[in-house]
N, C-alpha and C positions, 0 to 999 in steps of 0.2 A: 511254851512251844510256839515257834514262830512259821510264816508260810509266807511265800511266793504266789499270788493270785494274778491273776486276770481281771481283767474289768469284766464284768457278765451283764449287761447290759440288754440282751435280746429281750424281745418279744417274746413272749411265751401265746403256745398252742391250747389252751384249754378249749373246751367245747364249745356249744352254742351256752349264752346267758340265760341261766333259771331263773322264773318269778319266783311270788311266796308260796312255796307248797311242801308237800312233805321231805324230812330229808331224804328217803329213798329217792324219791323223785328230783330233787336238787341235783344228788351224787351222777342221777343217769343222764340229766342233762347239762351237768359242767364234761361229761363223759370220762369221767373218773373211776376205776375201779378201787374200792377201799384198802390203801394203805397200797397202792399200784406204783409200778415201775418198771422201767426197760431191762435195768439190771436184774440179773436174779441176785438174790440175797445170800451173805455169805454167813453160816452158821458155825464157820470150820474152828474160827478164836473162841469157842462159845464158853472159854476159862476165865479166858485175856483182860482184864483189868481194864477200864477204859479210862484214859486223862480227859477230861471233859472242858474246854475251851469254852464254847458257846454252846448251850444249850434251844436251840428253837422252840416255842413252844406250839402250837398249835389246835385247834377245837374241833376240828371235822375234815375229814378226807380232802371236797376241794379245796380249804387253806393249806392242807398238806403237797397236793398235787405236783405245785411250780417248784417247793425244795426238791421234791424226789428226782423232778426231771432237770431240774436246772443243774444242781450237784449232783456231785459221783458220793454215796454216801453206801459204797458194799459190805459195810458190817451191820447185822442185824443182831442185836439183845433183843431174847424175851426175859420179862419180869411178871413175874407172877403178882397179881393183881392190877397191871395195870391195863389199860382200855385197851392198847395195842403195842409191838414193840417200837425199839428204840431203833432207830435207823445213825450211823455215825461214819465217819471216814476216818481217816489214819492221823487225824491234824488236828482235831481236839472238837470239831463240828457236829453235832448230833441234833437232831430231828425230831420231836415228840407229838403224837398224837394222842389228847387225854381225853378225848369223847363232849359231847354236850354237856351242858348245866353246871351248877357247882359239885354236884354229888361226885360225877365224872371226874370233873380236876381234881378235887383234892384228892378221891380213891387213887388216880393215878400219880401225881405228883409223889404221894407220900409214899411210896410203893417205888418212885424210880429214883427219888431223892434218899431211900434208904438202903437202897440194894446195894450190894458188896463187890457189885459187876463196873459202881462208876466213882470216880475221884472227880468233886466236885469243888474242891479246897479251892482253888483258881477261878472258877468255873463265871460266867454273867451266863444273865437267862434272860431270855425273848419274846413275851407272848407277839404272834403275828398273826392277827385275823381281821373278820370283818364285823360290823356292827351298824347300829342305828345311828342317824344324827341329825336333830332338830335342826330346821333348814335356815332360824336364822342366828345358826353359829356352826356351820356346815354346809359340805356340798357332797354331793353324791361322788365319791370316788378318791376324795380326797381321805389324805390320811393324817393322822394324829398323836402325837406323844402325850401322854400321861403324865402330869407332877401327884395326882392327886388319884386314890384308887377308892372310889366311894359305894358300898353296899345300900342297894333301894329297899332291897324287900324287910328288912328288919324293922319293924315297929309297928303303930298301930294307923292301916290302910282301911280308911272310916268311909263310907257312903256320905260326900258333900251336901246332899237333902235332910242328911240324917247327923251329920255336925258343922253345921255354919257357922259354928263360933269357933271353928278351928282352922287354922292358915291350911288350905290345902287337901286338909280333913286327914290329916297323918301327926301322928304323934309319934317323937322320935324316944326307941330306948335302943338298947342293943349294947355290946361292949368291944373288944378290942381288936375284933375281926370286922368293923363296921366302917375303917377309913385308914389308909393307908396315905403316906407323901413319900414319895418315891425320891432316890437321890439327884437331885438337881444339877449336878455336876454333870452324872451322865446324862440326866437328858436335854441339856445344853449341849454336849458334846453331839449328840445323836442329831438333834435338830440341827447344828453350824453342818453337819456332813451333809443333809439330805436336803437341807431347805429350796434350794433350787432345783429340785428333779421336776423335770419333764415327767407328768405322770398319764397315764395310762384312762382315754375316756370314753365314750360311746354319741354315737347320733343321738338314737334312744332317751339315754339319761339327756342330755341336750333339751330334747322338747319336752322331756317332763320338768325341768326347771323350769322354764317358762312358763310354768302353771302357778310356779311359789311365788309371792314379793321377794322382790332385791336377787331371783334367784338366776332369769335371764343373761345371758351371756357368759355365768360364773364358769370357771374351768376347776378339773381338781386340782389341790394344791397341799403343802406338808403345811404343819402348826403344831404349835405345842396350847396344849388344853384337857380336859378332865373328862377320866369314862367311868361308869354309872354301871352297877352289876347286879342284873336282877334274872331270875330264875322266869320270870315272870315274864311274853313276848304282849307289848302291849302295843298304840298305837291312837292315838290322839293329841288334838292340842292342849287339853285340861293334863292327863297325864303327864305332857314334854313338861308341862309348868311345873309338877307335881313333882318333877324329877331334878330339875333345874332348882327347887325350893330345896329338894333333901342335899342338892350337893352343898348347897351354900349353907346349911342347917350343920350338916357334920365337919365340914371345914371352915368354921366359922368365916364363913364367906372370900375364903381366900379360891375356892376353887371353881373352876368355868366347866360350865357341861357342856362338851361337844360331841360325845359317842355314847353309847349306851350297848351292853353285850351281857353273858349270861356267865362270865366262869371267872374272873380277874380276880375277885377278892378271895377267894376261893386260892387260887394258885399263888396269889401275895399273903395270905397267909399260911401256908406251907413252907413257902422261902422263907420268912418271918421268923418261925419256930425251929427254922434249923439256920438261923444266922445267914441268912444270904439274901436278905430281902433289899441292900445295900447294894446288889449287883445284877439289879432286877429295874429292864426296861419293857414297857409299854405301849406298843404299836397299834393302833383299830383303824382299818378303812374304811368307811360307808358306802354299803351295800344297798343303802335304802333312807329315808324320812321316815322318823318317827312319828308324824302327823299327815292327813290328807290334804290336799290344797284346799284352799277357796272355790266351794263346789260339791267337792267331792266327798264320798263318804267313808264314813269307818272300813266297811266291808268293802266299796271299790279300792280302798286305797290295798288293803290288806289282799288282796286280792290281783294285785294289776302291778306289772313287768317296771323296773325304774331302770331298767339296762346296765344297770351299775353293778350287777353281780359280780359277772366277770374281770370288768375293772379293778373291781376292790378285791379282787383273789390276785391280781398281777399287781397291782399297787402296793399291796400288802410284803408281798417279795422284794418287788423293785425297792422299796424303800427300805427295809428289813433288812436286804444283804449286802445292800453299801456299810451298815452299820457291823454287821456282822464279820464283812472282809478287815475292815480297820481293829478290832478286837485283834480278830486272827492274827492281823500284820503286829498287832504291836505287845501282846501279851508276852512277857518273858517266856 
């Protein structure tokens, strides 16, 4: 099914930018009400089979927020188990929100990937959120395509006083939900569409680069490079290393850590086991540095605003539904 779009281009209105704090508290201050909308939701197809085009994926309310309001998406599925419903329009475009952590994605995933409510035969999938990124293979705001879908927390995460004779002090085991390589095609295609977007920055994030090396004057920008999926929200420079050694440990050093987030391999192995892992792209903003500056510490960093919230909640869009529209346009 094909469609007639508009460029959508605007600005988006999200609220003031949250620092690190809880998610309730994130939600009230991107001013997001959970799974909100100007539309009311239309329950009335609540039979109707849905052709599913593109599927968006998304982690938490504010990543949800700019589809709901950007698009007209008035048909609402509920599916029983999963985190929240399916929001979709008449054109094959639907909107998921599968909750935090891996537990979340996969409960959800599996539950909307198996329900009898959607035709997925066609279908490519999106995750579009925000995440972490070591500042020097990253900038706060910029965004990222994935080749490479690499699990942190599987193995043995050792005390480095308590094993020096081990790179890193992690011992790698795990099996075939621990690293995923994403279709190259598509994310070449994704990156030729977006690579020059104007993207979305802040004063804020601005003077907090200027705290990093190499990180003054950097503006965000689109790349293609590797996210990191750990359950786990960490936050140092020993760690980014820790993290950066596991990508290159499970992709026999074919892959670059640039984001780090909590649900991907999770959600890429659910596409996986139902054959669709082949039509499955990769999106992460950065929302924040995974390490403090030079200075600063664990708990200020962890603690203290990088203005790049909001940025990487409009970035994450902006650059998601360029890719999204082109699917739309050209899928039989």
């Amino acid at each position: 099914m094909s469609r007639t779009t508009t460029t959508r281009r605007r600005r988006l209105s999200l609220g003031a930018a949250a620092s690190a704090a809880s998610l309730a508290t994130v939600i009230a201050l991107a001013g997001v009400a959970p799974s909100s909308t100007a539309a009311t939701p239309d329950r009335s197809d609540s039979h109707r089979k849905v052709d599913v085009e593109v599927l968006v994926i998304t982690m938490f309310e504010p990543e949800t927020a700019p589809w709901l309001r950007e698009e007209s998406l008035p048909l609402t599925v509920d599916v029983p188990g999963a985190y929240s419903p399916v929001r979709c329009d008449s054109q094959g475009l639907c909107v998921l929100t599968t909750g935090m952590g891996k537990s979340n994605a996969a409960a959800t995933m599996s539950a909307v990937l198996d329900s009898p409510r959607f035709d997925f035969d066609d279908a490519y999938f999106l995750s579009a959120g925000i995440a972490g990124t070591p500042p020097d293979n990253g900038t706060l705001g910029f965004a990222a395509w994935a080749r490479w879908v690499v699990d942190y927390d599987l193995g043995h995460h050792l005390l480095p006083e308590e094993a020096p004779d081990i790179p890193h002090a992690y011992q790698e085991f795990g099996g075939e939900t621990t690293v995923f390589r994403l279709n190259d095609d598509l994310v070449d295609m994704a990156y030729d569409l977006t690579q020059d977007l104007e993207l979305t920055d802040s004063a804020v994030s601005q003077e907090v680069r200027s705290h990093y090396p190499g990180q003054e004057g950097v503006e965000p920008y689109v790349a293609v490079c590797d996210t990191l999926t750990g359950d786990n929200y960490w936050s140092g420079a020993g760690q980014s290393a820790r993290a950066d050694y596991i990508t290159a440990l499970r992709t026999d050093d074919q892959g670059d850590y640039c984001t780090t987030q909590m649900e991907d391999n999770a959600t890429a192995t659910t596409l996986e086991r139902r054959g669709y892992l082949d039509r499955y792209l990769n999106l992460r903003t950065a929302s924040n540095f995974d390490q403090p500056y030079p200075g600063q510490t664990v708990s200020e960093h962890l603690a203290s605003d990088s203005g790049a919230f909001r940025p990487s909640l409009e970035n994450a869009y902006l650059v998601g539904s360029v890719v999204v529209d082109h699917l739309l346009e050209t899928t039989p």
